[in-house]
C-alpha positions as a Markdown table, in Angstrom:
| # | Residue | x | y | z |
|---|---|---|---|---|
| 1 | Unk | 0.0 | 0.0 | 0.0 |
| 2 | Unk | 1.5 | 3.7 | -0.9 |
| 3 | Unk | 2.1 | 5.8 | 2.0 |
| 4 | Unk | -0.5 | 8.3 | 1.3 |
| 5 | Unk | -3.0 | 5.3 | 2.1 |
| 6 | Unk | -4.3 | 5.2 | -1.3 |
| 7 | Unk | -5.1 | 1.9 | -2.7 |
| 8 | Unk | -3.7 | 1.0 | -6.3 |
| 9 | Unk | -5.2 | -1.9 | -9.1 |
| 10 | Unk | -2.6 | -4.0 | -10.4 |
| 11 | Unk | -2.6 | -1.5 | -13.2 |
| 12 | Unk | -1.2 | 1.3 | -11.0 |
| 13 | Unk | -4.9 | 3.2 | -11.4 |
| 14 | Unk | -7.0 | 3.8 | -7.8 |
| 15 | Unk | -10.0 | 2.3 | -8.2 |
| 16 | Unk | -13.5 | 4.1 | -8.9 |
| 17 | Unk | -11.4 | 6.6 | -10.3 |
| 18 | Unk | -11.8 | 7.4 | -14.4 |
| 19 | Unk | -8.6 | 8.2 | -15.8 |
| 20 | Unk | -10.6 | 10.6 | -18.6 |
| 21 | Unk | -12.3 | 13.4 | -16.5 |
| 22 | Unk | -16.2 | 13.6 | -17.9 |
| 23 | Unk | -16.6 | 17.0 | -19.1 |
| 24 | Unk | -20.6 | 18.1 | -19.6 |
| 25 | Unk | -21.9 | 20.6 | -21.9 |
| 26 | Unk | -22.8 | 24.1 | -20.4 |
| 27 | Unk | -26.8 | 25.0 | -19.7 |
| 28 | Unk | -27.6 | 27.6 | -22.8 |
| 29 | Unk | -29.7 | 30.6 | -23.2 |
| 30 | Unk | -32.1 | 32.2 | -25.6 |
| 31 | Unk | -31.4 | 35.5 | -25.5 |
| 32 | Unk | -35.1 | 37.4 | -26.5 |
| 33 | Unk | -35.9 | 40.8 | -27.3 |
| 34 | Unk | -39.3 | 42.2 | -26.4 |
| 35 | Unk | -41.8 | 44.7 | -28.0 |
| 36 | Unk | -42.7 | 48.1 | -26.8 |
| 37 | Unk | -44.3 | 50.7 | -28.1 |
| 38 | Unk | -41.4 | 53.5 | -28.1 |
| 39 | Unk | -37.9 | 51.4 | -29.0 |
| 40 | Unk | -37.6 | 52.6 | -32.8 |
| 41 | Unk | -36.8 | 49.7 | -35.2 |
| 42 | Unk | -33.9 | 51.5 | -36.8 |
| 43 | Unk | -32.4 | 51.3 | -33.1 |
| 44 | Unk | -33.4 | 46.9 | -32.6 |
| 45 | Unk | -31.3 | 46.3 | -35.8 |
| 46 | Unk | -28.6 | 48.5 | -34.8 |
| 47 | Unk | -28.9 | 46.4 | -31.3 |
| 48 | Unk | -28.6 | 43.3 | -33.1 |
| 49 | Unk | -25.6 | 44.0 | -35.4 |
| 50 | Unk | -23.6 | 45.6 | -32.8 |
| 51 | Unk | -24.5 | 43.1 | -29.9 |
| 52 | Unk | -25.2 | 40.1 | -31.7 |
| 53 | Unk | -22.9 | 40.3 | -35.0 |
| 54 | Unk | -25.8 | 39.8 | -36.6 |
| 55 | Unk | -26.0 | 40.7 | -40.8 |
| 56 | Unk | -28.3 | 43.2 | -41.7 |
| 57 | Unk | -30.5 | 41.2 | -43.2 |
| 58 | Unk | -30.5 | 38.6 | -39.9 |
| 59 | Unk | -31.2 | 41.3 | -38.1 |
| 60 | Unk | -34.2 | 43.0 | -40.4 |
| 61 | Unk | -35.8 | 39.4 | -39.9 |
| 62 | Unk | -35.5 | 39.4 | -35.9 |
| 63 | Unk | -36.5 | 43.0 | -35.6 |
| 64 | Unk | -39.7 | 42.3 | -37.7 |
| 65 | Unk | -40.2 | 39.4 | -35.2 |
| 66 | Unk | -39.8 | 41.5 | -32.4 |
| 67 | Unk | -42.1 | 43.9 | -33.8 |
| 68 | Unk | -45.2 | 41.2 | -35.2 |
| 69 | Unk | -44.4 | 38.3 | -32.7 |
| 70 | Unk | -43.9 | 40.4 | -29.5 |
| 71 | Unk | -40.4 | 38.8 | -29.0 |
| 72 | Unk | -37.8 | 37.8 | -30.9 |
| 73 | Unk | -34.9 | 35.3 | -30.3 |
| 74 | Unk | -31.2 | 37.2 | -30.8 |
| 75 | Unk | -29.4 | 33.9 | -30.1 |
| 76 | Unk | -28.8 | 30.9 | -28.0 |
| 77 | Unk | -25.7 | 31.2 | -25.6 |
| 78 | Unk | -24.0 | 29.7 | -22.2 |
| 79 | Unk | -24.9 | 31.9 | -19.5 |
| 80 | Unk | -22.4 | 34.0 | -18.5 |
| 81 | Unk | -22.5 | 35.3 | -22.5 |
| 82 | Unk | -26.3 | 35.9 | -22.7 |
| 83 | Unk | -26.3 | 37.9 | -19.2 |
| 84 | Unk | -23.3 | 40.0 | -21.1 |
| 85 | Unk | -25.1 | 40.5 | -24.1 |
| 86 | Unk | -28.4 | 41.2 | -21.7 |
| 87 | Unk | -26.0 | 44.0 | -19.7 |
| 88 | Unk | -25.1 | 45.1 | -23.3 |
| 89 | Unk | -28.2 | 45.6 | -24.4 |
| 90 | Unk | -29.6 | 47.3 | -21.7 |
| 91 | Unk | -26.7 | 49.9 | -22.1 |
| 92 | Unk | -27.0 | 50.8 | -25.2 |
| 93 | Unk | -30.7 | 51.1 | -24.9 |
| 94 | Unk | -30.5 | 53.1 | -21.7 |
| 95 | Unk | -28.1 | 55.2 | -23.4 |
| 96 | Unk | -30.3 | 56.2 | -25.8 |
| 97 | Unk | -33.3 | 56.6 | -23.8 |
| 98 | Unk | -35.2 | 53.9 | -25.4 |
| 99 | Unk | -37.2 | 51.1 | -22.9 |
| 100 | Unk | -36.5 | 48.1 | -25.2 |
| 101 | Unk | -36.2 | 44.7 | -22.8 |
| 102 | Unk | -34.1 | 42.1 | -23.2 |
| 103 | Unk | -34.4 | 38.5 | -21.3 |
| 104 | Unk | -32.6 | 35.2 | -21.7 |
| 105 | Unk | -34.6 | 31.5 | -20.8 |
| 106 | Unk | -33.1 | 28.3 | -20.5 |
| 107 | Unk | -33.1 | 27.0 | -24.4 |
Protein backbone atom coordinates (compact mmCIF):
# COMPACT_ATOMS: atom_id res chain seq x y z
CA UNK A 1 0.00 0.00 0.00
CA UNK A 2 1.48 3.72 -0.90
CA UNK A 3 2.13 5.76 2.03
CA UNK A 4 -0.55 8.29 1.29
CA UNK A 5 -3.05 5.25 2.07
CA UNK A 6 -4.30 5.20 -1.34
CA UNK A 7 -5.08 1.92 -2.73
CA UNK A 8 -3.72 0.97 -6.26
CA UNK A 9 -5.16 -1.91 -9.09
CA UNK A 10 -2.62 -4.02 -10.40
CA UNK A 11 -2.57 -1.50 -13.21
CA UNK A 12 -1.23 1.27 -11.05
CA UNK A 13 -4.89 3.20 -11.42
CA UNK A 14 -6.95 3.82 -7.80
CA UNK A 15 -10.00 2.28 -8.24
CA UNK A 16 -13.52 4.10 -8.90
CA UNK A 17 -11.45 6.57 -10.25
CA UNK A 18 -11.85 7.38 -14.36
CA UNK A 19 -8.62 8.15 -15.79
CA UNK A 20 -10.57 10.63 -18.57
CA UNK A 21 -12.28 13.42 -16.47
CA UNK A 22 -16.24 13.60 -17.92
CA UNK A 23 -16.63 16.97 -19.08
CA UNK A 24 -20.64 18.11 -19.58
CA UNK A 25 -21.90 20.64 -21.92
CA UNK A 26 -22.76 24.08 -20.42
CA UNK A 27 -26.81 25.00 -19.74
CA UNK A 28 -27.56 27.60 -22.76
CA UNK A 29 -29.70 30.64 -23.16
CA UNK A 30 -32.13 32.18 -25.57
CA UNK A 31 -31.39 35.53 -25.51
CA UNK A 32 -35.08 37.40 -26.47
CA UNK A 33 -35.91 40.79 -27.28
CA UNK A 34 -39.28 42.19 -26.41
CA UNK A 35 -41.83 44.73 -28.02
CA UNK A 36 -42.72 48.10 -26.78
CA UNK A 37 -44.28 50.70 -28.11
CA UNK A 38 -41.43 53.48 -28.08
CA UNK A 39 -37.90 51.45 -28.99
CA UNK A 40 -37.56 52.59 -32.84
CA UNK A 41 -36.76 49.67 -35.20
CA UNK A 42 -33.86 51.47 -36.75
CA UNK A 43 -32.45 51.30 -33.14
CA UNK A 44 -33.41 46.89 -32.64
CA UNK A 45 -31.29 46.28 -35.82
CA UNK A 46 -28.62 48.55 -34.76
CA UNK A 47 -28.86 46.40 -31.33
CA UNK A 48 -28.57 43.26 -33.09
CA UNK A 49 -25.56 43.96 -35.39
CA UNK A 50 -23.58 45.57 -32.82
CA UNK A 51 -24.50 43.11 -29.87
CA UNK A 52 -25.24 40.13 -31.71
CA UNK A 53 -22.94 40.35 -35.04
CA UNK A 54 -25.77 39.77 -36.57
CA UNK A 55 -26.01 40.69 -40.81
CA UNK A 56 -28.30 43.23 -41.73
CA UNK A 57 -30.52 41.19 -43.15
CA UNK A 58 -30.51 38.64 -39.89
CA UNK A 59 -31.17 41.30 -38.12
CA UNK A 60 -34.18 42.97 -40.36
CA UNK A 61 -35.78 39.42 -39.88
CA UNK A 62 -35.46 39.39 -35.92
CA UNK A 63 -36.54 42.97 -35.57
CA UNK A 64 -39.72 42.27 -37.75
CA UNK A 65 -40.23 39.37 -35.23
CA UNK A 66 -39.78 41.46 -32.36
CA UNK A 67 -42.14 43.92 -33.76
CA UNK A 68 -45.21 41.24 -35.21
CA UNK A 69 -44.37 38.30 -32.65
CA UNK A 70 -43.87 40.40 -29.48
CA UNK A 71 -40.44 38.83 -29.01
CA UNK A 72 -37.82 37.82 -30.94
CA UNK A 73 -34.87 35.31 -30.31
CA UNK A 74 -31.24 37.17 -30.84
CA UNK A 75 -29.39 33.91 -30.12
CA UNK A 76 -28.84 30.90 -28.02
CA UNK A 77 -25.71 31.20 -25.57
CA UNK A 78 -24.01 29.66 -22.18
CA UNK A 79 -24.90 31.85 -19.51
CA UNK A 80 -22.44 34.00 -18.51
CA UNK A 81 -22.54 35.28 -22.46
CA UNK A 82 -26.32 35.86 -22.75
CA UNK A 83 -26.26 37.86 -19.23
CA UNK A 84 -23.27 39.96 -21.06
CA UNK A 85 -25.07 40.54 -24.09
CA UNK A 86 -28.42 41.24 -21.67
CA UNK A 87 -25.96 43.96 -19.73
CA UNK A 88 -25.12 45.08 -23.33
CA UNK A 89 -28.24 45.60 -24.41
CA UNK A 90 -29.61 47.27 -21.66
CA UNK A 91 -26.71 49.94 -22.08
CA UNK A 92 -27.03 50.78 -25.16
CA UNK A 93 -30.69 51.05 -24.85
CA UNK A 94 -30.55 53.13 -21.72
CA UNK A 95 -28.10 55.18 -23.43
CA UNK A 96 -30.35 56.21 -25.78
CA UNK A 97 -33.32 56.60 -23.81
CA UNK A 98 -35.18 53.94 -25.37
CA UNK A 99 -37.24 51.14 -22.92
CA UNK A 100 -36.50 48.11 -25.22
CA UNK A 101 -36.24 44.70 -22.76
CA UNK A 102 -34.14 42.08 -23.23
CA UNK A 103 -34.38 38.54 -21.26
CA UNK A 104 -32.60 35.16 -21.66
CA UNK A 105 -34.62 31.54 -20.84
CA UNK A 106 -33.10 28.28 -20.50
CA UNK A 107 -33.12 27.04 -24.36
Amino acid sequence: MPEDGRHETQFGESPGVDSEPRLEEPRMFRVILHNDHYTTMDFVVEVLMKVFHKTAAEAIKIMLDVHRKGAGVCGIYAYDIAVTKISQVRHMAKKREYPLKCSYEEA
